[in-house]
matplotlib code that plots the C-alpha trace (Angstrom):
import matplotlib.pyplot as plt

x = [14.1, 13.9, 11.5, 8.0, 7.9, 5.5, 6.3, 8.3, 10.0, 8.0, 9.1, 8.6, 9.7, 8.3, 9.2, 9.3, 5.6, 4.1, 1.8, 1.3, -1.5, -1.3, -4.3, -5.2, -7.0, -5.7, -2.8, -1.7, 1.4, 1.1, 1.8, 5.1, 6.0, 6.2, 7.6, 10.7, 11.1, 12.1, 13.4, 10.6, 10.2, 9.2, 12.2, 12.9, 12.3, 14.2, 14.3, 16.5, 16.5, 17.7, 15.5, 17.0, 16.9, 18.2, 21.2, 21.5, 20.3, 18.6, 18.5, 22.5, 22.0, 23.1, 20.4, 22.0, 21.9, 18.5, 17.1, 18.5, 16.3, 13.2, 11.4, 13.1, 13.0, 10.5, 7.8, 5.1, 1.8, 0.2, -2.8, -3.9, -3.7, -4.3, -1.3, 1.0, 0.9, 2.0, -0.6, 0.9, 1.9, -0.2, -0.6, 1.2, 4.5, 4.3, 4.1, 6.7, 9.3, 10.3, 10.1, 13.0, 14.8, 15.2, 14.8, 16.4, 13.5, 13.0, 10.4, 8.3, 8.4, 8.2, 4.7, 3.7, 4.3, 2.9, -0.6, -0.4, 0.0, -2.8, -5.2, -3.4, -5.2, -8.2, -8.4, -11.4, -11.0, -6.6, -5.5, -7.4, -6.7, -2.9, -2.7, -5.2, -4.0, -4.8, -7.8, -9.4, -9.9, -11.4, -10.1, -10.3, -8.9, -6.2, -5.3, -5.2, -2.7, -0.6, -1.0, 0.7, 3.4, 4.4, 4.0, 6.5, 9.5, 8.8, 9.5, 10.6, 8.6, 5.3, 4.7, 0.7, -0.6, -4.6, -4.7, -8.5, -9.7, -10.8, -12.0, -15.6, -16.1, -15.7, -12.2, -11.2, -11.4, -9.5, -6.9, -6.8, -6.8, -3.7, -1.7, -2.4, -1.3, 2.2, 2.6, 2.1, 3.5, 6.6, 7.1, 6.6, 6.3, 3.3, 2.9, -0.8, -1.8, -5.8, -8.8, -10.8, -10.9, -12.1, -9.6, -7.3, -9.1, -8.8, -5.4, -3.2, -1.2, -0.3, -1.7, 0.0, -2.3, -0.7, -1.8, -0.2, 2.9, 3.2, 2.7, -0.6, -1.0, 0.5, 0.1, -1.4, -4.7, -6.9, -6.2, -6.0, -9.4, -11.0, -9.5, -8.2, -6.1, -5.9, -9.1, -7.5, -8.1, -11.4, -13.0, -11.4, -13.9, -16.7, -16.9, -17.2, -20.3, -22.6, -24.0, -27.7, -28.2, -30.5, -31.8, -35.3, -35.3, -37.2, -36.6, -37.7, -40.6, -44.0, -44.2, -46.9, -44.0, -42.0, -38.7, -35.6, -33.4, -35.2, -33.0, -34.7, -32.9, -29.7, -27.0, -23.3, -20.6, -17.4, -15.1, -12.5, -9.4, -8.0, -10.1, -10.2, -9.9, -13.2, -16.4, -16.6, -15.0, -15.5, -17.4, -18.0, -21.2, -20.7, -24.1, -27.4, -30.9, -30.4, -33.6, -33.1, -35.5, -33.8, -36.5, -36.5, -34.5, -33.2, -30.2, -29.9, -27.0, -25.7, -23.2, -21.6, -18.2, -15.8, -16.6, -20.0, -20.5, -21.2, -19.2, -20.1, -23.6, -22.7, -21.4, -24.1, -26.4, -24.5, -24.6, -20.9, -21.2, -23.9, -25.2, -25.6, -29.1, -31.5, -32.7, -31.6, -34.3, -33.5, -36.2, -38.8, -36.3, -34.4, -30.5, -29.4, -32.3, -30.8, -29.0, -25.7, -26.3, -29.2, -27.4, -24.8, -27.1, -28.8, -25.5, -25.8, -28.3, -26.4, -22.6, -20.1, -17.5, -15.5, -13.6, -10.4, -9.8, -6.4, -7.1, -10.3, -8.0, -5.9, -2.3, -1.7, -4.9, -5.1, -7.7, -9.5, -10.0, -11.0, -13.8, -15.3, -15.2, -18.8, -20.1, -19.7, -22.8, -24.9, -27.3, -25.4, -21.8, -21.0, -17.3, -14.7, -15.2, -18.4, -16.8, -14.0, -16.5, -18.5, -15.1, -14.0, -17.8, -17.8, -13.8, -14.8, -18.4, -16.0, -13.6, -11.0, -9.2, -10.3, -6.9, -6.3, -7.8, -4.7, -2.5, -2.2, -3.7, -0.3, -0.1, -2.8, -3.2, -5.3, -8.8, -7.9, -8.2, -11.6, -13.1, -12.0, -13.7, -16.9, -17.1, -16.7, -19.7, -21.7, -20.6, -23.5, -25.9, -27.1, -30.7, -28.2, -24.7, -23.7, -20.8, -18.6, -16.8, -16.8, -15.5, -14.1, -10.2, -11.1, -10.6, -13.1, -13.5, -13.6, -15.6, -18.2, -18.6, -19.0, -22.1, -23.8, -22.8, -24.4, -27.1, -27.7, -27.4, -30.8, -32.4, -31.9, -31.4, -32.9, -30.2, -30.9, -27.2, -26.4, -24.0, -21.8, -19.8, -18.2, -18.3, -21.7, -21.2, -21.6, -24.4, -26.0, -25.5, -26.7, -28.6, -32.6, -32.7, -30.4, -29.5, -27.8, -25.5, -23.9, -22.3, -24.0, -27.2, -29.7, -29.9, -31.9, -33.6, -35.4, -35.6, -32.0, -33.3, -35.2, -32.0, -30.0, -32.3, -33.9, -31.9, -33.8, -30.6, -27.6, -25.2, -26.2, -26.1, -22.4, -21.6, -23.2, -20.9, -18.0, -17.9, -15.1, -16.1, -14.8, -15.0, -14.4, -11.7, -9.5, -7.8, -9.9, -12.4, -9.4, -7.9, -4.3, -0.9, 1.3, 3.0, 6.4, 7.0, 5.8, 6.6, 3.4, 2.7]
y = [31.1, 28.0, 25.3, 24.9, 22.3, 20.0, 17.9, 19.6, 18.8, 15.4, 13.1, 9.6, 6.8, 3.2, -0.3, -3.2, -5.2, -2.0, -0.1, 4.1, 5.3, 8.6, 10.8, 14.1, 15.6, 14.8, 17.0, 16.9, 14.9, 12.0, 9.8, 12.4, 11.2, 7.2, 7.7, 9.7, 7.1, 4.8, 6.9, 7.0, 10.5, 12.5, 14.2, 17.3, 16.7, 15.7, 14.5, 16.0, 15.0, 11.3, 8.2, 5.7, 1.9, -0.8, 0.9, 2.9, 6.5, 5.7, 9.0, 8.5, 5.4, 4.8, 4.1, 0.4, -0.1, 1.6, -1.3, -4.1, -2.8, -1.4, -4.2, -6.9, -5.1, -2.6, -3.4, -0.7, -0.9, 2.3, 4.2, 3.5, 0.0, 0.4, 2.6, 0.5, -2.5, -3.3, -4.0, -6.2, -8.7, -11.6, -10.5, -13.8, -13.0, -9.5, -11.1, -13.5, -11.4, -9.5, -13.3, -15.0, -11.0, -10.9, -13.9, -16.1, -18.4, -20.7, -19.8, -22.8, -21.6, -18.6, -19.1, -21.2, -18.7, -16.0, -18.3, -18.7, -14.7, -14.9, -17.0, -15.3, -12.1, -13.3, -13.5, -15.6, -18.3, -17.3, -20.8, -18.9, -15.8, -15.8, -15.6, -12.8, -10.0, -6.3, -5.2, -8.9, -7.5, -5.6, -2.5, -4.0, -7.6, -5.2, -3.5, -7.4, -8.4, -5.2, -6.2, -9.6, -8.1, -5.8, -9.0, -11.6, -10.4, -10.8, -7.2, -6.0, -2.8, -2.5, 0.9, 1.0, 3.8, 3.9, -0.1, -0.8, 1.8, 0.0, -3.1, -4.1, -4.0, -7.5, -8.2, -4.6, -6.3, -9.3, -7.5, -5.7, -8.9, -9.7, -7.4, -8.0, -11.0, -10.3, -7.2, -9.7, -12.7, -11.5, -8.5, -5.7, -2.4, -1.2, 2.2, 3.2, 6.0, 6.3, 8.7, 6.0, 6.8, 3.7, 1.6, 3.4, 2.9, -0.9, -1.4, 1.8, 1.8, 5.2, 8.3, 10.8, 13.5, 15.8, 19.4, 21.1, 19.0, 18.6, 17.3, 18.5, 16.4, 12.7, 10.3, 6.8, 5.9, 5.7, 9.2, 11.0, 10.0, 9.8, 13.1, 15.3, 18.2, 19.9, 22.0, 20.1, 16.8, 17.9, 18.8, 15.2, 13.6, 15.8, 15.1, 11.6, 10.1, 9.1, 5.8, 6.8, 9.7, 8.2, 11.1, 11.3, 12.9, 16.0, 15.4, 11.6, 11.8, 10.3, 6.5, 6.2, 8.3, 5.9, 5.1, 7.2, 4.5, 0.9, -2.6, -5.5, -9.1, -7.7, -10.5, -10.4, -13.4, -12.8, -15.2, -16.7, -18.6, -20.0, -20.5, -24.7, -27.1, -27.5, -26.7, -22.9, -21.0, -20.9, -18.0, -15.9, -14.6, -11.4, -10.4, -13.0, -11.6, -7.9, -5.7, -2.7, 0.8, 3.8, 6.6, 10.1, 12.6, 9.8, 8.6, 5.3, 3.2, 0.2, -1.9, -5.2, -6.9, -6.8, -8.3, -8.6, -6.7, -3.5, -1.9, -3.9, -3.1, 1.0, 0.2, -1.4, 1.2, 4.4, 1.9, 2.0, -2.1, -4.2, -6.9, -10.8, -10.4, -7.9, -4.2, -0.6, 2.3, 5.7, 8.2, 5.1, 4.8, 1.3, 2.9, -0.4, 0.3, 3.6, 4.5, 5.2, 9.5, 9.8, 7.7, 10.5, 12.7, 11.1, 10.9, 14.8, 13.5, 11.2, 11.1, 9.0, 9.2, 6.7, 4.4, 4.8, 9.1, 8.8, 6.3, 8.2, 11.0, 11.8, 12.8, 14.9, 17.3, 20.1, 19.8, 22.8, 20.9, 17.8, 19.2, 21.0, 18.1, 17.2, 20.8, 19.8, 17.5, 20.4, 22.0, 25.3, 24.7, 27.2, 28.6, 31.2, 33.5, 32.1, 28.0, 29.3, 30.3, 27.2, 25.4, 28.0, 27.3, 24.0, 23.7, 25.7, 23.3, 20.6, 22.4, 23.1, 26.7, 28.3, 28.4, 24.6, 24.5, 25.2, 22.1, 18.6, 14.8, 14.2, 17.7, 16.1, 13.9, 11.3, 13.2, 16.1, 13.3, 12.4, 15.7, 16.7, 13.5, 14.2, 18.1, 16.5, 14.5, 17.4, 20.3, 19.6, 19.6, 15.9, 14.3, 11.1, 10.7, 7.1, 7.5, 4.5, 5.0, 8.5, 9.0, 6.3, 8.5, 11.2, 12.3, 12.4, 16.4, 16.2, 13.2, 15.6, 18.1, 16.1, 14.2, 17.7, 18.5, 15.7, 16.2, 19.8, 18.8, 16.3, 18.5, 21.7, 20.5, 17.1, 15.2, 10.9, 9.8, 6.3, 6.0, 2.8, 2.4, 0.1, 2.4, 1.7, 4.6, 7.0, 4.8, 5.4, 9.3, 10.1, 6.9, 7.0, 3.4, 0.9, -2.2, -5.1, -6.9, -10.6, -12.3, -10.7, -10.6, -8.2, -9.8, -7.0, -3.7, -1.6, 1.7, 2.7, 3.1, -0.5, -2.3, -0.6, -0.6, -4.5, -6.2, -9.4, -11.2, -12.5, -11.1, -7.6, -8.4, -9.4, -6.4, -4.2, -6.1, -5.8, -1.9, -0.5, 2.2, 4.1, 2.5, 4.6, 1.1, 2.4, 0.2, -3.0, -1.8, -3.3, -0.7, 0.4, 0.7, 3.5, 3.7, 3.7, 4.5, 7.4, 11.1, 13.0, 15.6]
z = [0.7, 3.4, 2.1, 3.9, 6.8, 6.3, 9.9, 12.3, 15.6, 16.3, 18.7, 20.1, 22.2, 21.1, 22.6, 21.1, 21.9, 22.0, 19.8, 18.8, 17.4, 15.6, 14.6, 13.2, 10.1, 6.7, 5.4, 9.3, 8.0, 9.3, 6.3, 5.9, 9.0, 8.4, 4.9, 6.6, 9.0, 6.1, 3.7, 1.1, 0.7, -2.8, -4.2, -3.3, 0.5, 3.2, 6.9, 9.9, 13.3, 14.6, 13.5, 16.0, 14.7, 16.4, 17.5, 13.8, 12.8, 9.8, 8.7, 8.0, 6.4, 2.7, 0.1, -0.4, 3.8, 4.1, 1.4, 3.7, 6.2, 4.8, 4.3, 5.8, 9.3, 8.8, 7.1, 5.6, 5.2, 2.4, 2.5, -1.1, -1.9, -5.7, -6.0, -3.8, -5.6, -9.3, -11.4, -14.0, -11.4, -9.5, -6.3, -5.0, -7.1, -5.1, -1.3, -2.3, -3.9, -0.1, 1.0, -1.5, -1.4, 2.1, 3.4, 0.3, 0.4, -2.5, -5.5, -4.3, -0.2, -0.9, -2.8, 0.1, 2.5, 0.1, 0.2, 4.3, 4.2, 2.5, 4.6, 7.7, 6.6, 6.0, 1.7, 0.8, -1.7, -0.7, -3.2, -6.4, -5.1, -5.2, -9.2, -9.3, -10.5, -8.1, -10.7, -10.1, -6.3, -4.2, -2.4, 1.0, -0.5, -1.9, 1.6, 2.5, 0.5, 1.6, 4.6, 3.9, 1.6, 4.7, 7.4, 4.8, 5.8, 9.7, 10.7, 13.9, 13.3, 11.3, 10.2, 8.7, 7.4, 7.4, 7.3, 7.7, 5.9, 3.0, 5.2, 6.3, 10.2, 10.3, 8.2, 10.3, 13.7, 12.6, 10.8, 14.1, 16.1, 13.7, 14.9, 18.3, 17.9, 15.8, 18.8, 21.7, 20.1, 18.2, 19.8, 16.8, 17.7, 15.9, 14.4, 13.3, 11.6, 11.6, 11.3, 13.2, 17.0, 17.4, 16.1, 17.8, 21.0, 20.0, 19.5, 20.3, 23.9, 23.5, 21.5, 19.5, 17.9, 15.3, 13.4, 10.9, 11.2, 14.5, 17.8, 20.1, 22.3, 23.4, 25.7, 27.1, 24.8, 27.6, 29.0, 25.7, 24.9, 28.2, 29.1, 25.6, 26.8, 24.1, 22.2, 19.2, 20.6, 21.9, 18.4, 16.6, 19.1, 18.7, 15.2, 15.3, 14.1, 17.3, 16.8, 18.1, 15.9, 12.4, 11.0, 10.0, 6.3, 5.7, 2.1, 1.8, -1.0, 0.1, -0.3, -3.1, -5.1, -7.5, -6.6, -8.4, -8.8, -9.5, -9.8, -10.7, -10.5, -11.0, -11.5, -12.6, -13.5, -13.9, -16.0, -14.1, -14.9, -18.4, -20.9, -21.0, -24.4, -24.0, -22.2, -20.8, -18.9, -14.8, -13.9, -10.4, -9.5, -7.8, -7.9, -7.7, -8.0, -6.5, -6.2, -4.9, -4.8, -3.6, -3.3, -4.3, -2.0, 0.2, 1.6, 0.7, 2.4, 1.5, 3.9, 3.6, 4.0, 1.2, -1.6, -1.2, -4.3, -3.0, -5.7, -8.7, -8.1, -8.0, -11.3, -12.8, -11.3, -12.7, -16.4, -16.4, -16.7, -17.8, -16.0, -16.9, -15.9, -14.8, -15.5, -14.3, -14.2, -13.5, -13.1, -15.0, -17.8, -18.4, -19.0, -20.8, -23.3, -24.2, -27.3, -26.4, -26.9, -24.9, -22.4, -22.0, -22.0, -19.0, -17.2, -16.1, -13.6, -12.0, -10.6, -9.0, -6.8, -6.5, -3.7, -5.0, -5.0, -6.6, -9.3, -10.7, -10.7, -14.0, -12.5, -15.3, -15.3, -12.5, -10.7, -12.0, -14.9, -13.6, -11.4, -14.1, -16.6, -15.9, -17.0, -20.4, -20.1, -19.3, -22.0, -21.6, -20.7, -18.4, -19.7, -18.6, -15.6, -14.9, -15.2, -12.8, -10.3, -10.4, -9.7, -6.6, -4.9, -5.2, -3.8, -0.9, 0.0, 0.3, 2.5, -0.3, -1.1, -4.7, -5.4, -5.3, -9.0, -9.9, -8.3, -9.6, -7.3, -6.1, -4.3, -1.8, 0.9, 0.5, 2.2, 0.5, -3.0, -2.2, -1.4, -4.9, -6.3, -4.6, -5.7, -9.1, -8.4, -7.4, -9.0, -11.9, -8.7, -10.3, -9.0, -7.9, -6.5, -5.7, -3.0, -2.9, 0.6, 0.1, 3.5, 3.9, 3.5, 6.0, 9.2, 11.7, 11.4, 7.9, 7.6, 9.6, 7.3, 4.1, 5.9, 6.6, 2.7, 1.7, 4.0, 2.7, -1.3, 0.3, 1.8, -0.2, -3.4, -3.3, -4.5, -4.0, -2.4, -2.6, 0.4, 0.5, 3.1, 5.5, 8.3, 10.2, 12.6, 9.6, 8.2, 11.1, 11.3, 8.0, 6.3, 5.9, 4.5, 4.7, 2.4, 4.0, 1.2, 1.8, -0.8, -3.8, -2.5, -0.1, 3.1, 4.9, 3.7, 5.2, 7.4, 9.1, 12.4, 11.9, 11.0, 13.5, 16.6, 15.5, 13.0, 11.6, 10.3, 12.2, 9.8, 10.4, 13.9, 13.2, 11.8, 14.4, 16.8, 14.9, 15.0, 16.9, 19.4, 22.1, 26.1, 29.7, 29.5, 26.7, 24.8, 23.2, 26.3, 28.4, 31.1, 30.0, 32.4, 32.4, 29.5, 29.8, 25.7, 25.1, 27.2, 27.7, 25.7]

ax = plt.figure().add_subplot(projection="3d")
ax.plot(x, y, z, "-o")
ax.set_aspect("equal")
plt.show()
């Protein structure tokens, strides 16, 4: 019996100094795609067709001749940071490594370079930052630094695969700018694979959009979007969050009702570096004096760039880390007061889902399993037939199959990763789930649907969502309130369509501007030429 095609019969032309954008839904096989091109994929499947490289097929390639030029002239850029880089070495060692391999850099250049990498893409604080280890980071300054390890070797293609998802507007647009530059500069020819229509209407010259492995539609940028051809096309840009649509909540509670979820001058340091002869330690303050009140039946979004301490504060919030300073109330109790049992106990009201879908994921558990692990919090566990059924309805809410209990993480794409780790969040139908860029992995279509779930767990169930996100178009499509974090701190608070229609503070103002979003102009709201890469299709 044949084996399943997961990309079939795709095709492209690129230059060099140009750049392709492709799109479609997760499990489309996009990232299939890129990993064939340089020989990276999982065993037991294979590539046919002609992958022409400067002047070499690199589908006939030797394992030994394919290592002299992944890397050192393509460079790749992952969808899942975490997973991408090793996490028992600096982060600096890692960018320098390709440097002094295929380059034969010195240690000490090569560290140089590594730190100019660094800087290049934007890492705050790059000098201490090149010793940290990939836990000491965030996930956008992790997609940073895979960014730099792809960029050390000077490619003369750049394969990225979902590179700003895990950036704030503001580090996306120059990351974005970045590659500009290294396209018009240098000469790369880009390759971008990317839910975000607009980042692709940024950057991409031509368009390629693919479905169940295989090409729909292709084309120039401007004319793809301005004029889809194919019904395909035409629902991917339907679904994309409009930027004037904040909803007003039916299920808001009235004001005088206390808040669900109360912070009070939340603050968290962090020990940094050795541990000196004398004296203390050096500590970072990722949080300073947070107060926060998310109200009952609300959805409550937070936004800031990386590193602001969006995530640390989710953390404290679902008591999963205790702060320096400050109190947590949930529902009027403080959780930190708690004994340890009636904390658990408490945890059946509130859930998580994290940024990361394939690190909160055990690889070993089927999924099955993994969804239903929160059921064993409830009074009366639910088990057997009954358990099973619970698992099925809550796969199909998030637009899963029943019978996907039974595969394992790795048998997903990436948006298919985070719908499981939001029906884990939910299946318990919990009075809070804090959503740490719950979308932030899906396509547009995708993306759609899990708003209106989340909408609908509000509304009909009542459910308080915490929404953090970097995405401000989504934040606008589904937020009631609206936190503004900078640096550890709120900046801004208040109702969504407040902050969006009159922000007080320039730095929401920055991030407004910063938002990438579709022009009549097409590319980077520039008009586009012919292209001369890429067939129509």
């Amino acid at each position: 019996m044949p084996s399943p095609q997961v990309v079939r019969d795709v095709s492209f032309h690129l230059a060099a100094g140009r750049t392709l954008g492709i799109v479609g839904e997760s499990g489309a096989g996009k990232s299939v795609l890129l990993r064939a091109l340089i020989g990276l994929l999982p065993d037991g499947m294979r590539a046919s067709g002609t992958v022409a490289f400067e002047g070499r097929d690199l589908l006939r390639l030797s394992e030994a001749d394919m290592c002299r030029v992944r890397g050192a002239r393509i460079g790749m850029i992952f969808q899942e940071p975490m997973s991408a880089l090793n996490p028992a070495r600096r982060v600096g060692e890692q960018i320098a490594e390709g440097i002094r391999w295929h380059r034969g850099v010195p240690a000490a250049a090569a560290r140089a370079e590594a730190l100019r990498l660094l800087e290049r893409v934007r890492i705050p604080d790059a000098g201490r930052r090149i010793d940290a280890f990939p836990h000491e980071l965030s996930g956008g300054q992790r997609q940073r630094v895979g960014i730099a390890i792809a960029l050390a070797t000077r490619p003369a293609l750049l394969l990225a695969d979902e590179p700003t998802t895990a950036l704030d507007v503001t580090v996306q647009a120059e990351i974005l700018d970045l590659f500009d530059e290294l396209v018009a500069e240098l000469g790369v020819a880009l390759v971008i694979v990317s839910h975000d229509f607009g980042v692709i209407a940024r950057i991409a010259d031509d368009t390629l959009v693919m479905k169940d492995g295989a090409r729909v539609e292709a084309g120039g940028t401007a004319d793809v979007l301005r004029a889809p051809g194919h019904p395909y096309t035409q629902r991917l840009l339907a679904a994309m969050p409009r930027r004037a649509a904040v909803p007003r909540s039916s299920g808001v509670a009235p004001a005088e009702e206390a808040p669900l979820l109360q912070l009070r001058g939340i603050t968290r340091d962090y020990p940094v570096g050795p541990t000196p002869l004398w004296g203390r330690r050096e500590k970072l303050r990722a949080l300073d004096g947070v107060d926060l009140d998310v109200p009952v039946g609300s959805i409550f979004g937070i936004v800031g760039e990386s590193g602001s301490g969006k995530s640390t504060l989710a953390r404290i919030a679902m008591a999963l880390e205790r702060p320096t300073a400050g109190r947590v109330q949930f529902a009027g109790e403080d959780l930190f007061a708690l004994p340890e049992r009636d904390l658990r106990l408490r945890r059946r009201q509130f859930q998580m889902v994290f940024q990361d879908p394939y690190g909160s994921l055990d690889p070993r558990v089927r999924i099955g399993r993994t969804i239903a692990e929160p059921l064993d919090l409830l009074p009366d566990v639910p088990h057997g037939a009954e358990r099973e059924k619970l698992v099925a309805q809550t796969l199909e809410s998030v637009g899963l199959k029943a019978e996907d209990a039974r595969r394992f993480p790795h048998q997903f794409s990436g948006g298919q990763r985070q719908r499981i780790a939001i029906a884990r969040a939910i299946i318990t139908r919990p009075r809070l789930v804090i959503a740490d860029e719950a979308v932030s992995a899906l396509d547009v279509s995708v993306q759609a649907q899990i708003l209106d779930l989340l909408r609908e767990l509000r509304d009909s169930h009542g459910i308080t969502i915490a929404f953090i996100t970097h995405n401000l178009a989504v934040l606008q499509a589904i937020a009631d309130h609206v936190a503004v974090m900078n640096r550890g701190r709120i900046v801004e608070a208040g109702p969504a369509r407040a902050i969006f229609d009159a922000p007080r503070e320039a730095y929401t103002r920055r991030l407004l501007a910063a938002q990438p979003v579709i022009t009549a102009g097409g590319r980077g709201s520039r008009s586009i030429p012919p292209s001369p890469s890429l067939p129509a299709g």
